[in-house]
Backbone as ProteinMPNN parsed JSONL, in Angstrom:
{"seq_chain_A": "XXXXXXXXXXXXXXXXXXXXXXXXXXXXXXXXXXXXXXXXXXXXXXXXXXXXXXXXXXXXXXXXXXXXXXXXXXXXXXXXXXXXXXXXXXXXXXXXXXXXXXXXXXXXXXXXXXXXXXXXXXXX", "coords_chain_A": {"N_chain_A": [[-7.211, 14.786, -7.409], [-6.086, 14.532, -4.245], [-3.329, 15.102, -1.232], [-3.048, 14.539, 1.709], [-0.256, 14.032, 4.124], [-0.09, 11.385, 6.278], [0.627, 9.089, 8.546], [1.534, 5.434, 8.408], [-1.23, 3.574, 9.258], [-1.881, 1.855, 12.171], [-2.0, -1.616, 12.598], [-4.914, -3.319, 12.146], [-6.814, -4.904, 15.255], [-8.296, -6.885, 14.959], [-7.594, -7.909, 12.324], [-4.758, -8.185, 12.296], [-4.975, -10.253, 14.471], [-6.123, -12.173, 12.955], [-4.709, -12.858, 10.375], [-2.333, -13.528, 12.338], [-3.14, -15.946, 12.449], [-3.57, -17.301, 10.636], [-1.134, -16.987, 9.247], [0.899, -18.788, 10.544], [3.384, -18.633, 10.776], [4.207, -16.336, 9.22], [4.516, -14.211, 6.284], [5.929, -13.053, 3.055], [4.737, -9.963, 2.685], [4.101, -9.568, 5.397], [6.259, -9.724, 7.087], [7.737, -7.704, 6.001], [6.243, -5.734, 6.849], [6.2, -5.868, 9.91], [9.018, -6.087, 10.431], [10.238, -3.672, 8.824], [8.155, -1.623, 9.53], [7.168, 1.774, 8.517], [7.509, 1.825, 5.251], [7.799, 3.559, 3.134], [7.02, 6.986, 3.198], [4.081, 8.95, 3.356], [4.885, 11.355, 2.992], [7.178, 11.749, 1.494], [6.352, 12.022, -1.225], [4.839, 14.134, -1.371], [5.005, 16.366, -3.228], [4.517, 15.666, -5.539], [1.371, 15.5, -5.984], [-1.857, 17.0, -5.871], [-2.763, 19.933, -3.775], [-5.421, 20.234, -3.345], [-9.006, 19.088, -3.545], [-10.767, 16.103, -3.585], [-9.284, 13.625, -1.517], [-6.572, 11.305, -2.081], [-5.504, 8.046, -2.068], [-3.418, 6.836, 0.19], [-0.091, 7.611, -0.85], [1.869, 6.062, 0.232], [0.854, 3.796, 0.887], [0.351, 3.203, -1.605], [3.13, 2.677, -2.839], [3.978, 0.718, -1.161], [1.942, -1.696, -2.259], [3.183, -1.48, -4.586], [5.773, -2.45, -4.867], [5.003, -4.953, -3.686], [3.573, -5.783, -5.811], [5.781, -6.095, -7.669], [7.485, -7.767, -6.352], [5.617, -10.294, -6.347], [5.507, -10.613, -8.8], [3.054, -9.971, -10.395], [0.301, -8.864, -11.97], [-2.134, -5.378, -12.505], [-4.307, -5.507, -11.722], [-4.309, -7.987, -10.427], [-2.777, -6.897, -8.404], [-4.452, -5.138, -7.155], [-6.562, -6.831, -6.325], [-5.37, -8.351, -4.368], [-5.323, -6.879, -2.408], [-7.659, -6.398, -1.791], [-8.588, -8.922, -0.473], [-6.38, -10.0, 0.454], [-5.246, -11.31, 3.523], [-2.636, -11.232, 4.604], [-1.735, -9.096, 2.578], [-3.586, -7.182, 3.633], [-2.98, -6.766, 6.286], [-0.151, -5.693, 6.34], [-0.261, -3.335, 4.78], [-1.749, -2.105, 7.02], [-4.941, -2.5, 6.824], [-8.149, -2.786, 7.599], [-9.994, -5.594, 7.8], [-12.156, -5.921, 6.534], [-11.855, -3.784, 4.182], [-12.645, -2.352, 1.249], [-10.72, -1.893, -0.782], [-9.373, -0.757, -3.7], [-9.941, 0.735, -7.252], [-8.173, -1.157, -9.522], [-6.937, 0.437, -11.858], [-5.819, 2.865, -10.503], [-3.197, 1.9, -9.565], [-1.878, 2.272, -12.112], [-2.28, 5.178, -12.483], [-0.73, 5.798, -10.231], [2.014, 5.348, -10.59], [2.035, 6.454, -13.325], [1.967, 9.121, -12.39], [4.204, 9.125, -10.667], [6.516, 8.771, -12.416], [6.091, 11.471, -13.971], [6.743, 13.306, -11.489], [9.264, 12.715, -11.024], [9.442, 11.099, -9.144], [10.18, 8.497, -9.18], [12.019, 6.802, -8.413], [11.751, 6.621, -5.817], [11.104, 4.356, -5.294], [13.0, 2.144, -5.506]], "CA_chain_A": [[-6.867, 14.051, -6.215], [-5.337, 15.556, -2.969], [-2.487, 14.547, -0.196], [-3.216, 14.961, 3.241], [0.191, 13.107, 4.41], [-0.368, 10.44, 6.991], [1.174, 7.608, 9.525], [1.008, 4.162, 8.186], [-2.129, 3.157, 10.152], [-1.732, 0.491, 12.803], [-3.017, -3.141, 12.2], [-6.514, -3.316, 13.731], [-6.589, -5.895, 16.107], [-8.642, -7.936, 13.989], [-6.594, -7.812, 10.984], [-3.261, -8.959, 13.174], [-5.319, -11.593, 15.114], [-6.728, -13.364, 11.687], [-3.557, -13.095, 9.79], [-1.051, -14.476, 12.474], [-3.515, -17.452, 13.019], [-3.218, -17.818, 9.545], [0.606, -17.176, 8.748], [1.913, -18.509, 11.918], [5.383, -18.271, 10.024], [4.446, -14.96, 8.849], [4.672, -14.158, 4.734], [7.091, -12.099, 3.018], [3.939, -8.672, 3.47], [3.706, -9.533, 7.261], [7.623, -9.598, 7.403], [8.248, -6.356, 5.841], [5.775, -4.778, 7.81], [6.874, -6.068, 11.209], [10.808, -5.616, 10.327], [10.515, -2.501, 8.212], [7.651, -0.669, 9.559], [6.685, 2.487, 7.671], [8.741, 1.875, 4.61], [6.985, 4.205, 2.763], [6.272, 7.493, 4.147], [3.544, 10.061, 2.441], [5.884, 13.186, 2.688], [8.194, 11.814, 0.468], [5.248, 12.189, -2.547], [3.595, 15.356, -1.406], [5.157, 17.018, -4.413], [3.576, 14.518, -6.41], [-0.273, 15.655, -5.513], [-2.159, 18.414, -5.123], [-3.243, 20.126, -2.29], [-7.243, 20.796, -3.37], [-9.827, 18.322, -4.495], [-10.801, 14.527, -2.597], [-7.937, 13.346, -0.804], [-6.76, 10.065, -2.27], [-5.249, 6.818, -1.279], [-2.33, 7.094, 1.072], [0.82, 7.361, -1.753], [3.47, 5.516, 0.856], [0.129, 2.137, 0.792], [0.44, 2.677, -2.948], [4.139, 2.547, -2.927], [4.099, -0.649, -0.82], [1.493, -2.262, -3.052], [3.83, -1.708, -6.038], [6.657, -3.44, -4.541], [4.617, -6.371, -3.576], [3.026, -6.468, -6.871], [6.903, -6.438, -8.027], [7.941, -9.125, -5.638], [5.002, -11.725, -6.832], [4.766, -10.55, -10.437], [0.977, -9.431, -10.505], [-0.486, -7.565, -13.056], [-2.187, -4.647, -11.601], [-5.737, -5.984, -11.631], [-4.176, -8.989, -9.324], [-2.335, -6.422, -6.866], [-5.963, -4.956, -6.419], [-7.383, -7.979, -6.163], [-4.667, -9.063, -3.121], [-4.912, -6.027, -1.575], [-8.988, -6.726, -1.838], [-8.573, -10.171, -0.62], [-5.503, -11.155, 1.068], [-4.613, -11.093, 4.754], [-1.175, -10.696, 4.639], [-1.534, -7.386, 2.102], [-4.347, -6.127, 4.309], [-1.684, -6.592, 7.154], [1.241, -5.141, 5.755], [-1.232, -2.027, 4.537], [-2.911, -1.484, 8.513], [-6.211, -2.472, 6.391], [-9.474, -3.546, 8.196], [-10.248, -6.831, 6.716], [-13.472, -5.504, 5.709], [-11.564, -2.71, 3.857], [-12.418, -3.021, -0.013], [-9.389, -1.242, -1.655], [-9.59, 0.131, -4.668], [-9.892, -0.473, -8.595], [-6.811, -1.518, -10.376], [-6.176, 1.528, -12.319], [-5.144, 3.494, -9.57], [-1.779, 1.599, -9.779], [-0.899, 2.709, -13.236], [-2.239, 6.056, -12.644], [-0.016, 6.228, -9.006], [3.178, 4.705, -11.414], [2.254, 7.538, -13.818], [2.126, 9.999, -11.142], [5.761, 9.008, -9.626], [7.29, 9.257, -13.495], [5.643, 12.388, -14.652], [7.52, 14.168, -10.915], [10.684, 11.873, -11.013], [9.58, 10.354, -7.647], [9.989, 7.202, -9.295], [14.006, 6.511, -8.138], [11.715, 6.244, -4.396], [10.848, 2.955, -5.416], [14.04, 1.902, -5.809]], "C_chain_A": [[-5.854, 14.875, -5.426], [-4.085, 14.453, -2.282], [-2.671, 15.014, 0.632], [-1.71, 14.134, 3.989], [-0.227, 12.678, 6.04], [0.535, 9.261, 7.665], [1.084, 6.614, 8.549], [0.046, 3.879, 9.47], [-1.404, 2.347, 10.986], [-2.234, -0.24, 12.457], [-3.745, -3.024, 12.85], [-6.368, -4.447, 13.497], [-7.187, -7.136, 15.105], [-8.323, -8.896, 13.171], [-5.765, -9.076, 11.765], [-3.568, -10.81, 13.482], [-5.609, -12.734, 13.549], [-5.123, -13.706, 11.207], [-2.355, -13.778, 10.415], [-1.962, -15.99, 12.728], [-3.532, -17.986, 11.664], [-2.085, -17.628, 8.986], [1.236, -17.27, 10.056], [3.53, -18.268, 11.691], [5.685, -17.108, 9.373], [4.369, -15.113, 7.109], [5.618, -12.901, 4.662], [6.292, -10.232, 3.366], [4.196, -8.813, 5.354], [5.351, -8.995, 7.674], [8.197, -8.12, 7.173], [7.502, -5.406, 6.853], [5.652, -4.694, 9.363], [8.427, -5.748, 11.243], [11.1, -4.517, 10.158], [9.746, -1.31, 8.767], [6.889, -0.205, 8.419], [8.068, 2.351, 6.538], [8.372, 3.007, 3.329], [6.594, 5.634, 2.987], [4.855, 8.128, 2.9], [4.337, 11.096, 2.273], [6.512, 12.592, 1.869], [7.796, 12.187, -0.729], [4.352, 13.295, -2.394], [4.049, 15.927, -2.579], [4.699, 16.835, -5.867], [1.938, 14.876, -6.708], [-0.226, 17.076, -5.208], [-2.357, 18.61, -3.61], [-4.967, 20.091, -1.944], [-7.574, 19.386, -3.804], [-9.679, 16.991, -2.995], [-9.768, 14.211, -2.342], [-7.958, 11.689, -1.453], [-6.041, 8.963, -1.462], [-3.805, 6.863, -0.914], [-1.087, 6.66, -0.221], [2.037, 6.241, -1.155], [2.558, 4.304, 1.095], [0.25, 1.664, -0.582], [1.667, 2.141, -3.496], [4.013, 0.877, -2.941], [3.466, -1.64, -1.913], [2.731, -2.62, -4.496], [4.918, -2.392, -5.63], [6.174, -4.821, -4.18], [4.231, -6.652, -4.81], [4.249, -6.867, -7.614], [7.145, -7.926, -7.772], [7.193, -10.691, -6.398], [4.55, -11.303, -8.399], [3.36, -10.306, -11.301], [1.016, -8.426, -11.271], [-1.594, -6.339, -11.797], [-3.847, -5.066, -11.078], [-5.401, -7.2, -10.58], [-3.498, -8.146, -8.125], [-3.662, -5.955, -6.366], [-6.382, -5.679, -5.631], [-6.401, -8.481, -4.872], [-4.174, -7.952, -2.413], [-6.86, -6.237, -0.697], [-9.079, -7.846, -0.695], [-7.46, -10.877, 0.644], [-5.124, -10.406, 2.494], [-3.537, -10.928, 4.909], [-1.186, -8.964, 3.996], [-2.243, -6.281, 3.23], [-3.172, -5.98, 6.093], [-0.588, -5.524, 7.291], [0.579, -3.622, 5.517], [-1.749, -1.219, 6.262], [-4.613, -1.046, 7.529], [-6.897, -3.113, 7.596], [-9.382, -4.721, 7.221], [-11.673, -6.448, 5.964], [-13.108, -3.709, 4.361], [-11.852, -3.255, 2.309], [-12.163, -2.72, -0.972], [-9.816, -0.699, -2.525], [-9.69, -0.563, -6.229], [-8.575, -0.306, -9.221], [-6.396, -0.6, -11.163], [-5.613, 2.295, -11.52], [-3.772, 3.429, -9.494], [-0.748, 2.227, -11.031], [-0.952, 4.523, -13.246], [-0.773, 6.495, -11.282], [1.427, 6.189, -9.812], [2.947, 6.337, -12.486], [2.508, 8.916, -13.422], [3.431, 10.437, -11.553], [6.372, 9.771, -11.093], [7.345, 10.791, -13.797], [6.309, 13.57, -12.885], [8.735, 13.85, -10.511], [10.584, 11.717, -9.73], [9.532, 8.683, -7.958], [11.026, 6.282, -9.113], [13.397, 5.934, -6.519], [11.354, 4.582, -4.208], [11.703, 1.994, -5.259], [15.074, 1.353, -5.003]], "O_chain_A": [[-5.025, 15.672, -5.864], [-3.914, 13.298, -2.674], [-2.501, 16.232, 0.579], [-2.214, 13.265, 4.701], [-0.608, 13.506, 6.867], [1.145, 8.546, 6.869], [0.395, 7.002, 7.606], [0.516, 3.953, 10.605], [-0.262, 2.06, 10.627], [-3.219, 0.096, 11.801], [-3.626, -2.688, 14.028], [-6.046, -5.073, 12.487], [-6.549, -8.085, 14.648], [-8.542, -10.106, 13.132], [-5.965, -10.289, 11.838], [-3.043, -11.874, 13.153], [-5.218, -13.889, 13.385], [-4.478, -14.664, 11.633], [-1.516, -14.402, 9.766], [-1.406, -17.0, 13.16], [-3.507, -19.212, 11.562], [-1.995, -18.27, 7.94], [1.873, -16.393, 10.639], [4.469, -17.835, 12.36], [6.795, -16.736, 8.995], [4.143, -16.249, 6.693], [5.983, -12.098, 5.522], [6.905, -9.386, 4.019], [4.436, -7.954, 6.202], [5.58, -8.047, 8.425], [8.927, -7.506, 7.952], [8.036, -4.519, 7.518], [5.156, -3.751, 9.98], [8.905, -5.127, 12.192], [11.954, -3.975, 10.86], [10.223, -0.178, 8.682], [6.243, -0.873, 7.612], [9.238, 2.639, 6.79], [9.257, 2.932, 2.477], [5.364, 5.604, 2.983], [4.788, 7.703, 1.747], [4.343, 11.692, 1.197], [6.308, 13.318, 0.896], [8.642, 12.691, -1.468], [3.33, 13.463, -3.059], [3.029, 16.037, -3.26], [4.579, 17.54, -6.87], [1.409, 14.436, -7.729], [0.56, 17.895, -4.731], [-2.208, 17.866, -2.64], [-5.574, 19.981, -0.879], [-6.754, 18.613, -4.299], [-8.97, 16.935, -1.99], [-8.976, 14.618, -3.192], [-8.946, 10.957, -1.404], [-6.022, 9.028, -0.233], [-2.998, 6.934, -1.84], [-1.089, 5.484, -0.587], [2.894, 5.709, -1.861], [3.245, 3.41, 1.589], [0.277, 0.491, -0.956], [1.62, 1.321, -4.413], [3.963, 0.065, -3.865], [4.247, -2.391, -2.498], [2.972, -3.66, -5.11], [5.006, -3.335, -6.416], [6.912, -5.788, -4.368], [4.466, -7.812, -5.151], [4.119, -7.899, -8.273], [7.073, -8.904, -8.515], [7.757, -11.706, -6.806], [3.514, -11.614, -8.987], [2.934, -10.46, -12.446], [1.635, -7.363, -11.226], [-1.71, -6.509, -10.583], [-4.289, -4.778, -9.966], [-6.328, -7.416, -9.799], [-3.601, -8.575, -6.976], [-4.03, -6.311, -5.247], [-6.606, -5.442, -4.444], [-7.074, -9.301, -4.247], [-3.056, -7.861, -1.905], [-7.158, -6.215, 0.498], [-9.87, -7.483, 0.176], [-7.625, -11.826, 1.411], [-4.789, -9.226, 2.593], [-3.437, -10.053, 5.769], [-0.828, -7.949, 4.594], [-1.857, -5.175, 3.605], [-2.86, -4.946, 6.685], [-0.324, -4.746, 8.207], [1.059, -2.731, 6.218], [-2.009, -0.034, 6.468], [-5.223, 0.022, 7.482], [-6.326, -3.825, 8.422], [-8.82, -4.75, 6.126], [-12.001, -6.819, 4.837], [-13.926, -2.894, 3.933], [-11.439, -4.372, 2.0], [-12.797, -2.934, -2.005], [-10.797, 0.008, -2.294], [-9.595, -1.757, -6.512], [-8.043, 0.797, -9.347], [-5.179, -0.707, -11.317], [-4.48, 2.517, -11.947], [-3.07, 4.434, -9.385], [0.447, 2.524, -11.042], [-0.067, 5.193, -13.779], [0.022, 7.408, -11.503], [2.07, 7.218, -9.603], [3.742, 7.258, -12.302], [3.18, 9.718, -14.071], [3.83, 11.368, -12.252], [6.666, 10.966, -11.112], [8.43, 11.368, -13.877], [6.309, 14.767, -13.172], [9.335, 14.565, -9.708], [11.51, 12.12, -9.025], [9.022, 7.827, -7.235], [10.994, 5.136, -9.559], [14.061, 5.104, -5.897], [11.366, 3.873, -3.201], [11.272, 0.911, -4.866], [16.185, 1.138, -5.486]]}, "name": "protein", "num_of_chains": 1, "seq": "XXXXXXXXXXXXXXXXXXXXXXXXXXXXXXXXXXXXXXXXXXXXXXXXXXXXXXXXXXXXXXXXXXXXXXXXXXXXXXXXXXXXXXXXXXXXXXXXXXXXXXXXXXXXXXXXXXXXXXXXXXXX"}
């Protein structure tokens, strides 16, 4: 797996429109990612990844994920699954709603990653 670093996408319009008609009060994903922005970047984890091979899944969406899966206590098969699934994550991410994430190991391998180049203090 590669790093190309990257922006946090924007919310497509879509996304935005569904999710505030369904959190007109917002959720704690919508909040961070209207208050905070990019909290996340990719450069901070290029050292983390190669440079050759398929480019994988943006390290500063995987970040975020792991702090939300923190926040609501999810095993990693449920942060998938509400990254899969939920309008607020796909929000907070700048997912399409038709976007259909990834499989649940990814998390422990991204977590093994961070440890194995001591980028795991960025979490923090």
């Amino acid at each position: 797996m590669s790093m190309r670093p990257r922006a946090l996408p924007e919310v497509p319009e879509q996304t935005a429109a569904v999710a505030k008609a369904a959190f007109r009060k917002g959720t704690l994903a919508m909040r961070v990612r209207d208050e905070l922005g990019e909290v996340f970047a990719d450069g901070a984890f290029i050292d983390a990844f190669g440079i050759r091979g398929k480019p994988g899944i943006s390290p500063g969406q995987l970040a975020m994920v792991t702090v939300l899966q923190f926040a609501e206590n999810l095993t990693d098969r449920q942060a998938a699954d509400a990254v899969r699934g939920r309008i607020d994550w796909k929000y907070c991410l700048g997912l399409a709603l038709t976007d259909p994430g990834f499989d649940f190991s990814v998390l422990s391998q991204f977590r093994t990653r961070l440890v194995a180049h001591g980028k795991h203090s960025r979490l923090t």
